[in-house]
Each structure stands twice: as C-alpha cells, then as structure tokens.
Steps between C-alpha positions, in 0.01 A plus 500: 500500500341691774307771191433143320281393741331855599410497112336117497302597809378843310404303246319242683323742651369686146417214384269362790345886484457449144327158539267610741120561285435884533130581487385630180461885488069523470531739185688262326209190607253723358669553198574105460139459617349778176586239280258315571233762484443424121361184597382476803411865590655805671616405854342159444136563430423315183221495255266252430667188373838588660628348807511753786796553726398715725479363855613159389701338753868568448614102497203433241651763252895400573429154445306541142771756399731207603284208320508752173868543461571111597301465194250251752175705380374464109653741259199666422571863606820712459533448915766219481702769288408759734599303831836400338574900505517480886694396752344299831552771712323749233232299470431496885550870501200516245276255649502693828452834275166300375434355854479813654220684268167465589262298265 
C-alpha cells in the first residue's frame, strides 16, 4: 500500500514537470524561423512586396499566425497552411525570433 502511494506521488510529480512549457532551445527557433526566409527574407528582412518581420512587435506576429490557422484571414496565401504546422507556443517562439531583429 505504502510503495502504491510512493509510485502515484512519483508520478504526479513527472507529470506536473512534464506539463510545465520549457523554453524553446534558440537553434531550433531559428530553424522554425528559416522557413520563412523564402518569403519574407533571411532573418526577416523582406523584399519589396513582401511583408517584413523584422522588428515587428511580437503580439502583432502571434496574433496573425493565430488569425491564419483559425482560418479568420482570406485564403489567399499558403500562410493558413503554414500556421496550421505550428503549435501556439511555436508560434510565440517565432514571433519573438522576428521581434528581436532589427528592421
């Protein structure tokens, strides 16, 4: 009886380590992050007739990543099938990747 509970509290205690968001490693933001180069330029810095990310605030980029894969923005890029490739907490991790660069 005495093991059975010593193994429910172990586990309880995994799990609320597991639950607890770990920051994402930086090499793997970047990574997430290069797929957007194709589009919108390395490290953010887009061409002419792209949409920059660069230095855009972090909550403006979250919360059109979010609008895309709620399907709330027209279908007229590949970005709502983009944003459904990503979790919420991914897409935060890349918005502050883009946040951070300078325009």
């Amino acid at each position: 009886m005495k093991l059975q509970h010593i193994l429910m509290a172990v586990t309880a205690l995994a799990a609320a380590g597991l639950s607890q968001a770990q920051p994402a490693d930086p090499l793997q933001v970047r990574s997430w992050a290069a797929a957007c180069a194709a589009c919108h330029g390395t490290q953010g810095h887009a061409q002419p007739g792209m949409i920059a990310l660069a230095g855009t605030p972090q909550e403006v980029i979250v919360q059109k990543m979010l609008d895309f894969k709620a399907g709330r923005l027209p279908a007229a890029t590949v970005m709502h099938q983009l944003a459904k490739g990503y979790s919420d907490e991914q897409i935060t991790a890349i918005a502050g990747y883009f946040a951070a660069q300078k325009k």
